[in-house]
Residue, then its C-alpha position, 0 to 999 in steps of 0.5 A: x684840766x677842770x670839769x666844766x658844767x654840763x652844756x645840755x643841748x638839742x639841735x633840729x633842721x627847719x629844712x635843708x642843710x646848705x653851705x661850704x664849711x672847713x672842719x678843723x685840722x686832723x686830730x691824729x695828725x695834729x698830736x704827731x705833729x707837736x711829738x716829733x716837732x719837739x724831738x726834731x733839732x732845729x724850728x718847725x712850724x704847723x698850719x691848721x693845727x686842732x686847737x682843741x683840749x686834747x692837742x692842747x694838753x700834747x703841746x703842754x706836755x712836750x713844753x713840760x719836758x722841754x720843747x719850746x712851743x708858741x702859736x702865734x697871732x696868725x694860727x701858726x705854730x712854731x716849735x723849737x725841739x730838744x732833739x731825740x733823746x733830749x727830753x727833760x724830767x717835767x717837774x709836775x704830772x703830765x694833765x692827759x685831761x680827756x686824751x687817749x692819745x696823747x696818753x699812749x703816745x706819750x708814754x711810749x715817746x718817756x720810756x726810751x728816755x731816762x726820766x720819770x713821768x706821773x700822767x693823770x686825766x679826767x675822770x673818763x681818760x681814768x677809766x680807760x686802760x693802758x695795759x696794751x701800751x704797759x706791756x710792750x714798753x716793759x718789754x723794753x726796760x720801761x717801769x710802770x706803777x699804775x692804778x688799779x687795772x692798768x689805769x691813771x694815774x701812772x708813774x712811768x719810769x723811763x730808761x736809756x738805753x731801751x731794748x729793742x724789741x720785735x712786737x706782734x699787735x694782738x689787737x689792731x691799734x693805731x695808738x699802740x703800734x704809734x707808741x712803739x715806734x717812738x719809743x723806738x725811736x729813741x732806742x739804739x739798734x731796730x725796733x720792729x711792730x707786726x701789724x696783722x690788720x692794717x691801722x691808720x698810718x699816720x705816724x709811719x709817713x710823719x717819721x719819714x718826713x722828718x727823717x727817721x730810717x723806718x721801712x714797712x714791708x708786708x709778710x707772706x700772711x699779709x701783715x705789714x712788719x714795720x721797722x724803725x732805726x733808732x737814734x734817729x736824728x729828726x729834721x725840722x718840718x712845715x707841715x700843713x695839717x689837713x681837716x679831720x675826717x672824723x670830724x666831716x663825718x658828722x657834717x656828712x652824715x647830717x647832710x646825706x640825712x636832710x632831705x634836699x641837702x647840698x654841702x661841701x666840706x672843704x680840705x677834707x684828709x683822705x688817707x686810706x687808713x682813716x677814710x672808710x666812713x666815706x666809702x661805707x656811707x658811699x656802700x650805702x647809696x650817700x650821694x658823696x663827690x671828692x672834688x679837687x684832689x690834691x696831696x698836702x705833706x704827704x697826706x691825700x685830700x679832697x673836698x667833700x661834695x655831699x648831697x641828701x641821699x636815700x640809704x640802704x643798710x649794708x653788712x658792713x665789711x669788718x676788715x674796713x673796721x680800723x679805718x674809721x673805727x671812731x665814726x661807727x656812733x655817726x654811721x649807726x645815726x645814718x644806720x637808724x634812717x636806712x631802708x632796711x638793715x644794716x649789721x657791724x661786727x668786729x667792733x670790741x675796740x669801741x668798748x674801751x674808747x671814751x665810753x662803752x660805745x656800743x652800748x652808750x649808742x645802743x641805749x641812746x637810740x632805742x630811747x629816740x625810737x631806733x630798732x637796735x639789737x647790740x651783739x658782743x661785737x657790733x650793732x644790728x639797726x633796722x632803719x626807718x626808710x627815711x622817716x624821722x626816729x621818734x625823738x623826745x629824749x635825754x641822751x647819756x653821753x658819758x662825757x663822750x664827745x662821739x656820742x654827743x655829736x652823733x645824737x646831735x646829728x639824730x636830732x636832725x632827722x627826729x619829729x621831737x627833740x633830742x637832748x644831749x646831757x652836756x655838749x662840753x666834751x666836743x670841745x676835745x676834737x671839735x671845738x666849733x661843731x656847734x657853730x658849723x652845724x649851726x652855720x650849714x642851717x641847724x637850729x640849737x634849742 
């Protein structure tokens, strides 16, 4: 995937923000749909996929291993699958371009399979490590030659048979326990991950609908031990793949933000592994109403009724810390306008995400006039009671699509503009936030 130039931007609010909008489908989702679509044996089909750059560069992956995969004129997706353990040898390097997710997930569904994959991506996707994924999969006969500090690009070497494994997450990762599990799926015998913090669920309720033997039970110490039958045989699905709550967050972060603002954002996923950001913003006095609840393929979700509230600053509770580990750079914004202080801790992970967040977001709102102190796990942010923040800055986003968001919310509630350095990255998870935003009532300079 190329580098595109940088897109600068600033946005500002004349008045309130108003209007119903529908976010695009969940990105967690929309991957895990695509991965076990193409190991299922038979046609699946996928509504509301996110058709940003990340999904795109899953679906290019499974087509290079074999899956045949369309989008038809109607925004459906149509996959023909392989079958588990059907994969092919892809015959040029798998482009991750900015995703994490597709890399560790992917990585964990080639290391059960007896081919060899090259994964490259962009210059920010090179800089993260992949060692929490390498070190379980070598566990199980996986080879691995990667770049210095356990980076892309890397060779994997897959191999089938695997060995099972029983494995205990050191660290709460979605993306790790997601990684075994399909590598597992492929793997003869029981593959078993101990999760001691609970981390969004996605793929354990995905696996189930399409067919695999995967039970979940809690142990005396409260971690929920997962365990997956491997050889599975995976049925063919329809799945309808609802909006992305990390992606709403920002539209209802703004709203709360803008005074006299009355916003609904509809079909909103509100799995209770991924929805904390509603429920600290709610802690925190955010006038936020779930209208017409309803279950979609096994998912809970809502309509987001959202009005402009006055926000006290909270502790945040650190065992809510996995559930909307993505949405912490939008909550420090509404952080920065509370009445009073609003303290996170247990938030190492956002170190290693696109950017260093916590300091990306530290930095960024100290230079629009936000009190921000950075501790080695989380952000301490006296709020302005509701007064602007300064603005008058040039962000630094890292070609991080989180921080380019949330400073585009900041610039909202600032008296000057705020400049984010390149709006390109958005284009990974929310291809269109420019245009909702624009479309509930912001203005882009």
């Amino acid at each position: 995937m190329h580098q595109m130039a940088p897109s600068p931007a600033a946005f500002k609010s004349a008045g309130p923000l108003s209007g119903r909008v529908r976010v695009p489908g969940d990105k967690s989702i929309s991957h895990r749909s695509l991965m076990l679509s193409a190991l299922a044996v038979g046609t699946s089909s996928v509504e509301g996929l996110l058709e940003g750059e990340d999904v795109l560069a899953t679906a290019a992956a499974m087509r290079a291993m074999g899956a045949q995969i369309e989008r038809g004129a109607d925004g459906r997706w149509t996959i023909h699958g392989v079958g588990v353990g059907g994969l092919l040898q892809p015959d040029q390097a798998l482009d991750m371009g900015n995703s994490g997710t597709s890399t560790r997930l992917l990585m964990g569904l080639v290391a059960s399979h007896a081919i060899t994959a090259t994964f490259i991506g962009d210059a920010s996707l090179s800089k993260r490590p992949m060692n929490r994924v390498i070190d379980p999969l070598s566990l199980m006969g996986a080879e691995f030659t990667a770049s210095p500090g356990g980076r892309l690009p890397l060779v994997l070497r897959g191999i089938a048979p695997a060995i099972p494994i029983e494995y205990r997450l050191p660290v709460a990762s979605a993306q790790v326990k997601s990684a075994l599990l399909l590598a597992g799926l492929n793997t003869p015998g029981i593959t078993r991950v101990i999760e001691p913090v609970p981390t969004r669920d996605h793929s354990e309720r995905m696996l189930r609908g399409f067919g695999a033997a995967l039970t979940v039970e809690q142990d005396a110490t409260g971690a929920r031990i997962i365990s997956i039958r491997g050889e599975a045989e995976l049925r063919p699905q329809h799945i309808v793949v609802p909006g992305d709550p990390s992606s709403a967050a920002f539209p209802v972060v703004a709203a709360l933000l803008v005074a006299g603002s009355d916003v609904v954002i509809e079909n909103v996923g509100l799995n209770p592994t991924r929805a904390g950001i509603f429920e600290v913003l709610r802690l925190m006095g955010g006038d936020i109403r779930f209208v017409n609840p309803r279950d979609v393929g096994g998912e809970p979700v809502a309509d987001l009724h959202v009005r402009g509230s006055t926000l006290t600053g909270i502790e945040v509770p650190p065992d809510i810390a996995p559930s909307m580990i993505d949405e912490f750079p939008v909550l420090f914004v509404a952080a920065a306008l509370a009445q009073g202080r609003t303290v996170t801790r247990g938030l190492e992970e956002l170190r290693v995400k696109e950017s260093d967040r916590l300091a990306v977001m530290a930095e960024g709102l100290r230079a629009i006039g936000a009190r921000v102190e950075e501790t080695e796990d989380g952000l301490i942010i006296d709020g302005t009671g509701g007064e602007p923040l300064a603005g008058g800055a040039t962000i630094a986003t890292h070609l991080d699509h989180r921080i380019a968001m949330s400073f585009a919310v900041a610039g909202l509630v600032a008296s000057k503009p705020v400049t984010i350095d390149d709006m390109a990255p958005v284009a990974t998870s929310f291809p269109i936030f420019e245009q909702l935003l624009c479309s509930l009532g912001a203005t882009r300079e």
